[in-house]
C-alpha positions in Angstrom: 127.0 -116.8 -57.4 130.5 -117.8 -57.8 133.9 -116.0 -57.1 134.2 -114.5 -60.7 130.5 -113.4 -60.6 131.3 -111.5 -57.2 134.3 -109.5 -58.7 132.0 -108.8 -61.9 129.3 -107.0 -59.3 131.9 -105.5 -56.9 133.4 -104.0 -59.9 130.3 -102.8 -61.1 129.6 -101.6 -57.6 132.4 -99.6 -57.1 132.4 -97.9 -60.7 128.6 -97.0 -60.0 129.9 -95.3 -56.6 132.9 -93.6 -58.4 130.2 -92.1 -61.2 128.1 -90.9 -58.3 130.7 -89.5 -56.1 132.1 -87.6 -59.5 128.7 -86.2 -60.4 128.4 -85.0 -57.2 132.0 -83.2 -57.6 130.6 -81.7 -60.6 127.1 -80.1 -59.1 128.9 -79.3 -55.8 128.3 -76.1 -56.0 125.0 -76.5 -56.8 123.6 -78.5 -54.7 124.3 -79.9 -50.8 123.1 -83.7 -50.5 123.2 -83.0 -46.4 119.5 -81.9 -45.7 117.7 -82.7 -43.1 114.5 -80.3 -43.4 111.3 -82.5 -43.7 110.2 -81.8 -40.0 111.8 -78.7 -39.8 109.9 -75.2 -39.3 112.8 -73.5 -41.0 111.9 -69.9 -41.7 112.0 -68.0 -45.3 114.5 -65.8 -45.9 112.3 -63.1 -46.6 109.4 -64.0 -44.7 109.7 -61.3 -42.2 109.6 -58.9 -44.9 106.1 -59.8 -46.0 104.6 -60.3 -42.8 105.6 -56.7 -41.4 105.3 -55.1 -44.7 109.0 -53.8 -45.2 109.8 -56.0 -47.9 111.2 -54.1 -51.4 109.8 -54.4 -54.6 110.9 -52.6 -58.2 108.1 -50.3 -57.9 109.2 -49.0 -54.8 111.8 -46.8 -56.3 110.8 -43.2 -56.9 113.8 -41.9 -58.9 113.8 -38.3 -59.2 112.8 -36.5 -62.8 111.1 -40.4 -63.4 109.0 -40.6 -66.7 106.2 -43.0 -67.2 105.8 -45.1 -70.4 102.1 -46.6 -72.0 101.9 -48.5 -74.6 99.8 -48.3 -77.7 98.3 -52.0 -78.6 97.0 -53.7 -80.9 92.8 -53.8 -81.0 93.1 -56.6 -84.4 94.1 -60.2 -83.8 95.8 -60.0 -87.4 96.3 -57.1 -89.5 98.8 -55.0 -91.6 99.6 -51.6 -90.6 98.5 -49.0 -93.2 99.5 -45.5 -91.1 100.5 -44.6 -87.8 99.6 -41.2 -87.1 101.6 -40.2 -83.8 101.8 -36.1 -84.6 98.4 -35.6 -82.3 99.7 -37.6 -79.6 103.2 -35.6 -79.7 101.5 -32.2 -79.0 100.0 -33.7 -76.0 101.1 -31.9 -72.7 103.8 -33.5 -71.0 104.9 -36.3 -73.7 108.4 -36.0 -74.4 109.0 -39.2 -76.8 107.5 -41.5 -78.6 109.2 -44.6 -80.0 108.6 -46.6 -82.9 109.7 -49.8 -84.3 112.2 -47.7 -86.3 114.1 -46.7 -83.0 114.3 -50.2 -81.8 118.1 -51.0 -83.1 117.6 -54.9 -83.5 113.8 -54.8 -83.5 113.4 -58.4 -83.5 113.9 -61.6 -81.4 112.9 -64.6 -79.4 113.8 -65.7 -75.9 115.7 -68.7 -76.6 118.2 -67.1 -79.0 120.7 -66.7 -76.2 121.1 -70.3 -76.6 120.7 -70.7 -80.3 117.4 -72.1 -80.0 115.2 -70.8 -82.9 115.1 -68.3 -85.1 114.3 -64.1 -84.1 110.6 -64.0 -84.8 109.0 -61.3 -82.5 109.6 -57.4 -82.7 109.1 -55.5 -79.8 106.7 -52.7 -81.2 105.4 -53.9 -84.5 106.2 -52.3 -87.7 104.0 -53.6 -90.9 101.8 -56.0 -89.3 100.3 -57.4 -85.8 99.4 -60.9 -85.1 98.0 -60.9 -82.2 95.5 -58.4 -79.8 97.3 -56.6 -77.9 100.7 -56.7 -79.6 102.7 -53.5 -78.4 102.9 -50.7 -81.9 104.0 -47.6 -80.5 105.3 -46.4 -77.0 104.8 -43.1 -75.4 106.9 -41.5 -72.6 105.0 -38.6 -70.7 105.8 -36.8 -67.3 102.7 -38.5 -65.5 101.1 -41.7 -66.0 97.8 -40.3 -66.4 99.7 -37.3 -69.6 101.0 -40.5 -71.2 97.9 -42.9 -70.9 95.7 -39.8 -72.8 98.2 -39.1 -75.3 98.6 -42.4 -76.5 94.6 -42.4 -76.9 95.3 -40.6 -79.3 97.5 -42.4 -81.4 95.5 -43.1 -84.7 96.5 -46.4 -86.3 94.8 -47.6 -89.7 94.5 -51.2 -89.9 93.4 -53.7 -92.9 92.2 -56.6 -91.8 93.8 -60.1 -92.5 92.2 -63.4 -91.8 93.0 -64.6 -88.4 93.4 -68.4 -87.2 93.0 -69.7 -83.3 92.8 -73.4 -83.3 96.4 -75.5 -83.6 94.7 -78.1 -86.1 93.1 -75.0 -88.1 96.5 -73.4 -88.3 98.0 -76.4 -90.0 95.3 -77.5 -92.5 96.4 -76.6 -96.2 95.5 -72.5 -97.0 95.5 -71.7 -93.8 96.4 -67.8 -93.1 100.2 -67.3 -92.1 101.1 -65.9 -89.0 104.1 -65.5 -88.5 106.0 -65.5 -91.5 109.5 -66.8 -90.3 107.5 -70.2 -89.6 105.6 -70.0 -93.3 103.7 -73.0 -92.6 102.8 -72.1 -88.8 105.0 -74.9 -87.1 107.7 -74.1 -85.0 111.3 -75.8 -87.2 113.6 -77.4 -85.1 117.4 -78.0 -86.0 116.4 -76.5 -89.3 115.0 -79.2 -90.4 112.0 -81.2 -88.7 108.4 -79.3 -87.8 107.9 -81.6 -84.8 109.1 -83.4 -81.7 109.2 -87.1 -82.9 109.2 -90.2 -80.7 109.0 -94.3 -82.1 109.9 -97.1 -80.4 108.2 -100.6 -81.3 105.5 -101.2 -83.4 102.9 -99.6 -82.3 100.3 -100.3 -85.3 101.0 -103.6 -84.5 100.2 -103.5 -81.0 97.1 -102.0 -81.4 96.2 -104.4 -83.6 97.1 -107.3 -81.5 95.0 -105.9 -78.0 92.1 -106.9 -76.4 91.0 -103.2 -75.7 91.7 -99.8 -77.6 91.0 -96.6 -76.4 91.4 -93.5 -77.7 90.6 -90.0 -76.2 90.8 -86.5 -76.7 91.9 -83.6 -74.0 91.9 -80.3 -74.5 93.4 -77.7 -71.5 93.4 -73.9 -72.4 95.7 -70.8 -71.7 95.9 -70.0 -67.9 97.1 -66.4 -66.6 99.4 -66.9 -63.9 97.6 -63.5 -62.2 100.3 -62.6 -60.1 99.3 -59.8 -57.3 102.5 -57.4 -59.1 102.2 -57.2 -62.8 104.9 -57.3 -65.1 107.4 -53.7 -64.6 110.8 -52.1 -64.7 112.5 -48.5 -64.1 115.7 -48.3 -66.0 117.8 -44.6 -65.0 121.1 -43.3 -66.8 123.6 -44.2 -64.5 127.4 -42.8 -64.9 130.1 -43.5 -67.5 127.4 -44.1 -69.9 125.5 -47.2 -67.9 122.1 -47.7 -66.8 120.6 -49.3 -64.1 117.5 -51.4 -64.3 115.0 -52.2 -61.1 113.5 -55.5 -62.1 110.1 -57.8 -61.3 111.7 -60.1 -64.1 112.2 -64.0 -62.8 115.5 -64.6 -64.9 117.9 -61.7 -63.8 120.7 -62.8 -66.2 118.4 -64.2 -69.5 116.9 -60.4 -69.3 120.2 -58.6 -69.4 121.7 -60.4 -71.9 118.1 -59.9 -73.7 117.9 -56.0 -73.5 121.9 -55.8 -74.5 121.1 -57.9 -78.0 118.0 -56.0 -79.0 119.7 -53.0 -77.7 122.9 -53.8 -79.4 124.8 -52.5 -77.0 127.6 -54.7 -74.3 125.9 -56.3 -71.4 127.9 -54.6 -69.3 126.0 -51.3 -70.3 123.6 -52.6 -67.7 123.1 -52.9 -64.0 119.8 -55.3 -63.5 118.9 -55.5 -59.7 115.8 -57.7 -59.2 114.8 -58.3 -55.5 111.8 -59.4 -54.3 109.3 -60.5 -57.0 105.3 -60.4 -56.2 103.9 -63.1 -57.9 105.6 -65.1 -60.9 105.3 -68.7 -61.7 107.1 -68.5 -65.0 105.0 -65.1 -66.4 107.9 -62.8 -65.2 110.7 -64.7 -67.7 109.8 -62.8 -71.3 111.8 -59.8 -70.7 108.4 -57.5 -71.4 109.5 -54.7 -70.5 113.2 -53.7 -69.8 114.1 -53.5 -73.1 111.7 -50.3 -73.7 112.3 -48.9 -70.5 116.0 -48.8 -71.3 115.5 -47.9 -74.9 112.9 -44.7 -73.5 115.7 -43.5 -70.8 118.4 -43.7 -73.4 116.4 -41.4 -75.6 115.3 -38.9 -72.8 118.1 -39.1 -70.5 116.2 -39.9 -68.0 114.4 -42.4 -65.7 111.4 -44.1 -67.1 108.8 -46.6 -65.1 106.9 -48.5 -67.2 104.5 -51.2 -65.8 101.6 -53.2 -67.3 98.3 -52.8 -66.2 95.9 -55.3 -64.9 94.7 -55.6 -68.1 97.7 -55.7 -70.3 98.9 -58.3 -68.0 96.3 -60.6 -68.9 96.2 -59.1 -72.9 100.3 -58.9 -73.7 101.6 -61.0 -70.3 102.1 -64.8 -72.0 99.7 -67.4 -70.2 100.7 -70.6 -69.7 99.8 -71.9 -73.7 96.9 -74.1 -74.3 97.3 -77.9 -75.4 95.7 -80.3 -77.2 97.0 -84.0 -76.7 95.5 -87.4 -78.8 95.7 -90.4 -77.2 95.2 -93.9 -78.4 96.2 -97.0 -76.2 96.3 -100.7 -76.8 95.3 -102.7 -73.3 95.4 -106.5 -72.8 92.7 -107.8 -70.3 95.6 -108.5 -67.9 96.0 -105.2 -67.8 98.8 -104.7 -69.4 99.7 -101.6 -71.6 101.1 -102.5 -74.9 101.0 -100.0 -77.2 100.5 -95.8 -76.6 100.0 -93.3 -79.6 100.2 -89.6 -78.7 99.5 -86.6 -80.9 100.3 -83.5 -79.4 100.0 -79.8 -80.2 100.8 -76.8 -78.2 99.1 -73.2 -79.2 102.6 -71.0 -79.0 100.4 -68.1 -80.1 101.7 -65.8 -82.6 105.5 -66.0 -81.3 107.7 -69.0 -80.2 108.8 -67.0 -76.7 109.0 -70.9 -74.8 106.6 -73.2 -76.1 109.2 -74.7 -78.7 110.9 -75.5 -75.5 108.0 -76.9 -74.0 107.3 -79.3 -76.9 110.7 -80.4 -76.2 109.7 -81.2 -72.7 106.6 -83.1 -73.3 108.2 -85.5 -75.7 110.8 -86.2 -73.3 108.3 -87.1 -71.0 106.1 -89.5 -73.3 104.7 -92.1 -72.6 104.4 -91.4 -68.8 106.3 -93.3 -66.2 104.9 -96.8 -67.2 107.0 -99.6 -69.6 104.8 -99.9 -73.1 106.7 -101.7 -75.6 105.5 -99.8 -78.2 105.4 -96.0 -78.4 104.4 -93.5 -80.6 104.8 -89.8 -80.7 104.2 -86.5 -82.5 104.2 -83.2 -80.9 103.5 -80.0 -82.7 104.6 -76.3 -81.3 101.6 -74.4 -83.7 101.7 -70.7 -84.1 97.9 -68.9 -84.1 96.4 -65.5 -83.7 96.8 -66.1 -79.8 99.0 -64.3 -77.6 102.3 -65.6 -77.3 102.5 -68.2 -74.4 105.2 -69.0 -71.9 106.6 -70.8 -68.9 104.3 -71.4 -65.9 104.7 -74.2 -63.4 106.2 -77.7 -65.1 105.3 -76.2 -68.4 105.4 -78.8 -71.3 105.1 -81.7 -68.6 102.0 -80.6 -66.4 99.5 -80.7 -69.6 100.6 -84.6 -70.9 100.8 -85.7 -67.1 97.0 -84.2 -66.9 96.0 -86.4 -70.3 98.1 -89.8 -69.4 96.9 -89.5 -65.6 93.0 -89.6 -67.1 93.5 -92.1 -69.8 95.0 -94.7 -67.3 91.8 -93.5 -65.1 89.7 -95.0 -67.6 92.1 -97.6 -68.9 91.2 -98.7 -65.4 88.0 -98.8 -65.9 87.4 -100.2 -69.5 89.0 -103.2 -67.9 87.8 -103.8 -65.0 90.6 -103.0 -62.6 91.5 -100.9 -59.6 93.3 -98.0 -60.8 95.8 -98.3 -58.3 96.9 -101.5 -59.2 96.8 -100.7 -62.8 99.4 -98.3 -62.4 101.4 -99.9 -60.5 101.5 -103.1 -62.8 102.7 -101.4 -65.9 104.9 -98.8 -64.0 108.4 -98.1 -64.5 110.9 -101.0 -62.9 114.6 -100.3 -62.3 116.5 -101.6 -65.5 113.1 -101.7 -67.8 114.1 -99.8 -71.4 112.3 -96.2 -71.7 111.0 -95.4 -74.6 113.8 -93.1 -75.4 116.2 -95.7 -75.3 117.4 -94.9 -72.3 117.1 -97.5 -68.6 115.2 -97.2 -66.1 117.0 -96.2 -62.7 116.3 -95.1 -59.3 112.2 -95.5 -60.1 109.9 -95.3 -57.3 106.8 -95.1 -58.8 105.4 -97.7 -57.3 106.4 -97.0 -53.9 104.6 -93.5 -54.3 101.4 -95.2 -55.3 101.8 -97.7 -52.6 102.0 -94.8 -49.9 99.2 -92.8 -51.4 96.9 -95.7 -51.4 98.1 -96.7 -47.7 97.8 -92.8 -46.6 93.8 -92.7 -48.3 93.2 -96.2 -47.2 92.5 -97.0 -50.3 92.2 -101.0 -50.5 94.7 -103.1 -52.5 95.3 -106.6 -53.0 98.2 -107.8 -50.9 100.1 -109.4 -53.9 100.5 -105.4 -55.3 101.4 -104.1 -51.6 104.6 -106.4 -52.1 105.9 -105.2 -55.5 108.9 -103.2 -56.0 110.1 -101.0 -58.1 113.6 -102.4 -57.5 111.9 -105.9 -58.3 110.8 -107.7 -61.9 112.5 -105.2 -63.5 115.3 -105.7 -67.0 115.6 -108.9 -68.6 112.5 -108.9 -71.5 111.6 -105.3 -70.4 115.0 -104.1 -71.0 114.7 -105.0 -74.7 115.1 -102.5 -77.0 112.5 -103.7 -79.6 112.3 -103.3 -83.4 111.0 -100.4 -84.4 110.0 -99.4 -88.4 111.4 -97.3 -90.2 109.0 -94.3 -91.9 109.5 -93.8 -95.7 108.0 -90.4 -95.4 107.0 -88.0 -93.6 103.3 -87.9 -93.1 101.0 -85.6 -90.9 97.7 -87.5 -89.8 94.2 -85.9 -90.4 93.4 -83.6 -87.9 90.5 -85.1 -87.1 90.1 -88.0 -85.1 86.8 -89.4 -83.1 86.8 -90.8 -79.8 86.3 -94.5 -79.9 86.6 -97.4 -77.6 85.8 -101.3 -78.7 86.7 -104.7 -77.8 88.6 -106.9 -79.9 88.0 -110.8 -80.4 88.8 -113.4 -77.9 91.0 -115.1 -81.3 93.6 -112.1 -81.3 97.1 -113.6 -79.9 98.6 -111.7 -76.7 101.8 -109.6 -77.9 104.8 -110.9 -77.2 107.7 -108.7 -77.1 110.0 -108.9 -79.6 113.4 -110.2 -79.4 116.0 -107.9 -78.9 117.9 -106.9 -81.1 122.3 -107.0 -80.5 123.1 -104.7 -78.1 126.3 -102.8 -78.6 128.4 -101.1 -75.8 126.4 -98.6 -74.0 128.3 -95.4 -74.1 131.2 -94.4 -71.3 129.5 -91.5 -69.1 131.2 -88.2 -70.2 131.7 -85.7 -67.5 134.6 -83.1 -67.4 133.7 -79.6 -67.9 130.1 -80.1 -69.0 126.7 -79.7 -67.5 123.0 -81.2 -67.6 121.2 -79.0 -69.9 117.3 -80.1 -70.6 117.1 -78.3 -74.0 120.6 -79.6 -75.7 121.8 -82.4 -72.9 124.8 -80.1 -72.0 125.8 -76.9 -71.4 128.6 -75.4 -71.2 130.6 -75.0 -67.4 
């Protein structure tokens, strides 16, 4: 290389460092890049808590004069509400309030308001109709648990039945019943505009048509309740100077404040959350369940009220992680390489957004996998359904598609002949290859991981894949961003679609990627008083 081409790379070199060492400014006080704990038996923080019993939970609390709260839910998956008749069930002994959707100030919402994501969709006791089982209707506050479980058995409720719908394709097939009427056509709207997550990049109608191999599959994975050994709780109390104090299971101490002050209507600083120790959560404990009633019920009696879900409710009205259904169709030369991916997606949000527009979000992000394909298609649906509402549990959004891409490259494998190890590691992310989002490849490693896994398994692999990198082979014709068609309208493919796999003939021509197109200045990175956000890009400092 000669002198000029040296200056070019130490420049390069040095502005890379300089972006680095400012990022790291940025996250400072976030994060600490000296660690040095693989190896380590470095004790939990509150380890000796649980193992001698003395750690403190929410329940743990006995305020004195404490009222209990029980819900009264729905037993239809859809209906309308034709009468509520509550006067039995307020000359129980020991009831001193019961709450309807009336006494709710801003009886409506969704989580991800806070941040402008959606629109308010979800009241917390329903008023003129239900959508799901188990939807909370009407609240009761009694001395005892046991005075305010039997008064609100006796809560009468007169229902008229609606059609219900509980499959996503269902749900989105012309006449189908409406469930949640600020989505009229049961698909979540994003930026007001677009009723899906949408991803292109190449042309990948023409790389299927061009492969040696298609395959296309079908995977389904259903709700999961994260179960956690504490169930979903809070005691709010009046506190002084018109405050109250809120003991907490909740996972997001801050997104449940600000939660309970909107549909409360009331300053945040009206409360006092204290969380703790939290038994069991895994993204069930972030839906703000139920603070805001506890606080609405000790507002209205002046007093403290406990109200926690049973074991039951927790799996009825706690959100599960949603269930998914993912369409895959990929075009495979008999190299092995990938050359074309087509994903349909749809994720059951239930009868509510809560977080699975979010998780859409997510999943499209993550398409197609960690692997180069030079042509990539996807469409991913957040579907409403008579289902209750789902959530955030564990890599939500990602851990569903990684399920479905990890099998179809399983049998990709193996409609072709080849190790699965290898096959991954052939069309795998390189350093400098051109995602599918437009956006290149760094810092991969990919290959590297598979390498060590096989290594760690002894799992045997040909020595000319034991020597690839992912810092190798990467850029040049992989780092083309290729042409891509543009859609003249928007068109939703027929639900359904049949498994098939077939060979094409040995006359097809192999792809060749297309040439890139002019490339104009990448963008300067921006950094200054913004942060990564995973929903927007950036939030603010």
């Amino acid at each position: 290389r000669g002198a000029g081409g040296r200056r070019i790379a130490a420049r390069e070199r040095v502005e890379e460092i300089a972006m680095l060492e400012l990022r790291k400014d940025i996250f400072a006080d976030e994060r600490d890049d000296n660690l040095n704990e693989v190896g380590k038996g470095t004790q939990r923080q509150d380890m000796l808590g649980h193992v001698t019993g003395t750690s403190t939970y929410f329940n743990d609390h006995k305020l004195q004069g404490m009222l209990h709260l029980r819900v009264v839910r729905s037993a239809q998956p859809h209906a309308r509400l034709r009468r509520i008749d509550t006067s039995e069930a307020e000359r129980s002994e020991g009831v001193r309030r019961i709450i309807r959707g009336s006494d709710v100030p801003r009886n409506l919402n969704t989580l991800l308001s806070l941040i402008n994501f959606g629109k308010d969709d979800e009241p917390t006791l329903a008023v003129d109709k239900v959508r799901y089982r188990g939807e909370p209707i009407v609240a009761v506050v009694a001395e005892t648990p046991r005075a305010a479980a039997e008064a609100a058995a006796k809560v009468r409720i007169d229902y008229e039945d609606l059609p219900a719908v509980f499959d996503v394709e269902e749900a989105l097939k012309p006449g189908a019943p409406t469930v949640n009427e600020t989505y009229p056509k049961n698909t979540f709207i994003y930026h007001e505009r677009y009723d899906h997550q949408k991803l292109r990049f190449g042309d990948v109608e023409r790389g299927l048509a061009q492969a040696d191999h298609v395959l296309e599959q079908r995977y389904q994975m259903s709700p999961i309740e994260h179960a956690p050994v504490e169930t979903n709780g809070s005691i709010a109390a009046p506190d002084t100077n018109g405050r109250y104090v809120v003991y907490t299971s909740t996972q997001a101490l801050f997104f449940s404040l600000d939660t309970c002050a909107k549909i409360l209507d009331l300053p945040s600083n009206t409360f006092h959350f204290i969380g703790g120790t939290v038994g069991g959560g895994f993204g069930g404990k972030v839906d703000t369940l139920t603070e805001p009633l506890a606080i609405l019920a000790a507002m209205l009696t002046g007093r403290p009220v406990r109200y926690v879900l049973g074991r039951e409710e927790e799996m009825q009205f706690g959100p599960p992680r949603g269930a998914e259904r993912i369409y895959i169709k990929d075009g495979v030369m008999r190299d092995g390489r990938i050359v074309a991916r087509q994903i349909r997606g749809y994720f059951d949000s239930g009868a509510y957004t809560r977080l699975s527009s979010y998780a859409v979000v997510k999943c499209a992000a993550h398409l197609p996998g960690p692997y180069t394909i030079p042509n990539v298609h996807g469409d991913i649906y957040c579907v409403f359904t008579n289902r209750t509402p789902a959530t955030a549990m564990r890599g939500f959004g990602i851990t569903g598609i990684d399920f479905a891409l990890e099998c179809q490259m399983d049998k990709l494998a193996h409609l072709i002949g080849m190790d699965p190890m290898e096959f991954r590691i052939l069309n795998a992310y390189r350093d400098g290859d051109m995602k599918a989002h437009r956006r290149e490849a760094k810092n991969t490693a990919l290959i590297e991981c598979v390498q060590v896994a096989a290594e760690k398994a002894k799992w045997p692999m040909r020595e000319e894949f034991r020597r690839m990198s992912s810092r190798k082979d990467g850029g040049g014709a992989r780092a083309a961003v290729p042409s891509t068609p543009r859609e003249t309208a928007a068109t939703r493919p027929a639900p359904a679609q049949q498994r098939t796999s077939y060979d094409r003939g040995l006359s097809s021509p192999p792809l060749e990627p297309p040439p890139p197109p002019p490339q104009s200045p990448a963008p300067s990175s921006s950094h200054g008083a913004t942060r990564f956000s995973s929903v927007f890009g950036t939030r603010r400092r």
